[in-house]
C-alpha positions, 0 to 999 in steps of 0.5 A: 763560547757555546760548541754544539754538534752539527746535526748529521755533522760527522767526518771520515772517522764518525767523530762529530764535527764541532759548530759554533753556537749562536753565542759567539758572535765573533766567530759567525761573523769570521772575526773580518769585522774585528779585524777591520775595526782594529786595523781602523782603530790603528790608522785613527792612532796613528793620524792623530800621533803624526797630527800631534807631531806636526803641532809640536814643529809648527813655529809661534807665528804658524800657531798664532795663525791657526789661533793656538800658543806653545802652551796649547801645543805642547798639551796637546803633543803630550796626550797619549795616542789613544786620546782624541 
């Protein structure tokens, strides 16, 4: 992260008020965009766990239907959450 002093940047006390540098990136565009990706990120996790559950509840004859078997199932329920 790259500080600098604002030019004619001061407050009350004379202190130079600090701005951040063109470096840092996540602080000039608010951090929204950090968070917006991570809450993304967070619902795309949270569908597949509850995509994967539904799977691993469906009966053989569902899965047969949908052209997937047990075994099919159950490797996918086992993948970690952050696996698409």
């Amino acid at each position: 992260m790259c500080l600098r002093a604002a030019p004619g940047a001061e407050d009350r006390d004379g202190r130079a008020r600090v701005a951040y540098g063109e470096t840092d990136g996540l602080r000039q565009r608010g951090g929204a965009g950090v968070l917006a990706r991570v809450a993304q990120a967070l619902a795309v996790w949270s569908e597949r766990i509850r995509q994967r559950r539904q799977i691993a509840a469906l009966s053989d004859e569902a899965l047969k239907d949908i052209g997937l078997t047990r075994l099919d199932a159950w490797r996918e329920w086992r993948k970690p959450w952050w696996q698409p």
